[in-house]
DRENMAR-568655 format. One record per residue (C-alpha): residue number from 1; residue in three letters; x negated, y negated, z negated. Coordinates in steps of 0.05 Angstrom, whole numbers, plus 5000, padded with zeros to 4 digits. Layout:
<pts>
<pt i="NUM" aa="ALA" c1="X" c2="Y" c3="Z"/>
...
</pts>
This chain:
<pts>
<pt i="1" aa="UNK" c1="5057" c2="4646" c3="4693"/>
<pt i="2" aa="UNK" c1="5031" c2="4710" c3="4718"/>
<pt i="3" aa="UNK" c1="5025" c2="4720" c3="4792"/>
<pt i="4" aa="UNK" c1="5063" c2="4766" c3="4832"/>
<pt i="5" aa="UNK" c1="5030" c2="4836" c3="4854"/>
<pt i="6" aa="UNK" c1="5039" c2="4863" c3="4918"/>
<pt i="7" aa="UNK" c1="5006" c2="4933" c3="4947"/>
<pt i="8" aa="UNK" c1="4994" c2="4946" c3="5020"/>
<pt i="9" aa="UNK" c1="4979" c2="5014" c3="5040"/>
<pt i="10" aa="UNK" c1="4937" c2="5022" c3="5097"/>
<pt i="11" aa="UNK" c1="4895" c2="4964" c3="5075"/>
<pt i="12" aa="UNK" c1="4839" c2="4964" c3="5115"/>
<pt i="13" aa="UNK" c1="4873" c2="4946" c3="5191"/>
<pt i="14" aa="UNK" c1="4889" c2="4886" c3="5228"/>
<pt i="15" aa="UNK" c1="4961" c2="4886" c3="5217"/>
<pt i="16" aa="UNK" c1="4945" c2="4891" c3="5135"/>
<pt i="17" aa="UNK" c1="4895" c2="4837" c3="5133"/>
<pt i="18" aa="UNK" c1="4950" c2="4786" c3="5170"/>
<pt i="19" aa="UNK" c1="5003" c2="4812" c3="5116"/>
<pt i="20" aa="UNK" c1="4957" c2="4803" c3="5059"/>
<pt i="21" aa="UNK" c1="4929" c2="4737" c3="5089"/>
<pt i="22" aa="UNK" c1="5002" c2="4709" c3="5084"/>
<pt i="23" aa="UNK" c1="5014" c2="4735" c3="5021"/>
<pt i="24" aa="UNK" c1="4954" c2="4706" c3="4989"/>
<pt i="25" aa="UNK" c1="4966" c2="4634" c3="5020"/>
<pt i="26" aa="UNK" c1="5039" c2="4637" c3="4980"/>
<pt i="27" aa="UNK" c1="5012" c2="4655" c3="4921"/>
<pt i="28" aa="UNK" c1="5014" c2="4732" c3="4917"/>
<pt i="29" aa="UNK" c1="4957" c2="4770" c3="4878"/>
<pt i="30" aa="UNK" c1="4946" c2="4826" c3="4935"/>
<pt i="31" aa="UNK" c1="4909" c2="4899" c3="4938"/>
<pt i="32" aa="UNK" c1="4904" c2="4925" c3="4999"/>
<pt i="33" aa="UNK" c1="4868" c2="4990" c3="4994"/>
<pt i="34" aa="UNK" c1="4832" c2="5027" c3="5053"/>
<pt i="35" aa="UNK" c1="4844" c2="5106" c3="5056"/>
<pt i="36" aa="UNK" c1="4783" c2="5127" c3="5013"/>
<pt i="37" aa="UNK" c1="4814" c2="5092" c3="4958"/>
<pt i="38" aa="UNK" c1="4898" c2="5110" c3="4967"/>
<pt i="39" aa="UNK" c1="4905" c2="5168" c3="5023"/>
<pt i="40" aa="UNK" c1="4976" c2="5170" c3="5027"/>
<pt i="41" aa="UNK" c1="4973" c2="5239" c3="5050"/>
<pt i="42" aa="UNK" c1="4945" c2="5262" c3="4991"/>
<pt i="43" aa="UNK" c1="4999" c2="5271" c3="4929"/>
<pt i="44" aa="UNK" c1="4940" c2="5275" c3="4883"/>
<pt i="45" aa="UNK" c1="4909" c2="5214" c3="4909"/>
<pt i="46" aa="UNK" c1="4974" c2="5167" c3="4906"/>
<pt i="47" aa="UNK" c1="4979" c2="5194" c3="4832"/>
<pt i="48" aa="UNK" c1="4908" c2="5180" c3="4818"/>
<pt i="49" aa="UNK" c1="4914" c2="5100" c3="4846"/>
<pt i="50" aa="UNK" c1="4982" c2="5091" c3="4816"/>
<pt i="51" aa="UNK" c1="4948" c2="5110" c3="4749"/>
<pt i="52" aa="UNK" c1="4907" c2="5036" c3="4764"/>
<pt i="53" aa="UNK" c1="4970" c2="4997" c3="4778"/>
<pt i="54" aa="UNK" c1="4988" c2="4951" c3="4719"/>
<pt i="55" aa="UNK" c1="5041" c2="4907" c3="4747"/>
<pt i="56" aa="UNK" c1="5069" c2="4916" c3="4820"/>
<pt i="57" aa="UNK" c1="5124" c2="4868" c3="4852"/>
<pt i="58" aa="UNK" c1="5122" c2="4890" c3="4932"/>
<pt i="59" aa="UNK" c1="5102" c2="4952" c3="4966"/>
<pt i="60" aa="UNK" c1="5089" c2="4943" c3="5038"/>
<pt i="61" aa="UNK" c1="5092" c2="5007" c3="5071"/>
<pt i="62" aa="UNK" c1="5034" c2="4997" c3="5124"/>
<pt i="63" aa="UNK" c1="4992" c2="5066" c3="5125"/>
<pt i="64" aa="UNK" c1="5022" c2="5103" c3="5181"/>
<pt i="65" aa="UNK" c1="5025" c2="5183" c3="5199"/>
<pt i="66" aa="UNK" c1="5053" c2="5199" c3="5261"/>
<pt i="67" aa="UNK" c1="5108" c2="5274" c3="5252"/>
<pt i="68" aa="UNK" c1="5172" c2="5261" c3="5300"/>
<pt i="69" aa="UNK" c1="5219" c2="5284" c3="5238"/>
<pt i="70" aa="UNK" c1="5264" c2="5253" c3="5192"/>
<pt i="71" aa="UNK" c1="5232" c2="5230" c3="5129"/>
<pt i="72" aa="UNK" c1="5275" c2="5276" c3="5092"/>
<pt i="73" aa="UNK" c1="5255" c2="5340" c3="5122"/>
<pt i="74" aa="UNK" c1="5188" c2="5321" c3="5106"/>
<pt i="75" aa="UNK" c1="5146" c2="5347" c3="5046"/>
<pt i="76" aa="UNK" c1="5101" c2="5310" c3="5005"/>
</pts>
């Protein structure tokens, strides 16, 4: 049986590493990758990662920009 994938963005803080540490204890195959590796900022970069991903099962949303606005009157 192939284990489950999950992704969490903003990888390298203390929130990330509780997430991932939970994940991993039920089983979960994690990355958690650091901004150097996925800047979520950067269109280019996300493309350039996503190009890595073979299998993923959960995203967890964890890299965080601060713009008071409504994610859909936000660009890229």
């Amino acid at each position: 049986m192939t284990k489950r994938v999950a992704l969490i963005t903003g990888g390298e803080g203390d929130l990330a590493r509780s997430v991932r540490a939970c994940l991993e204890a039920a089983g979960w195959k994690v990355r958690a990758p650091g901004k150097l590796e996925l800047d979520v900022t950067s269109s280019e970069s996300v493309e350039a990662f996503f190009k890595s991903v073979k299998a993923l099962h959960m995203l967890v949303n964890n890299a965080g920009v601060i713009d008071d606005a409504l994610c859909v009157s936000m660009a890229d």
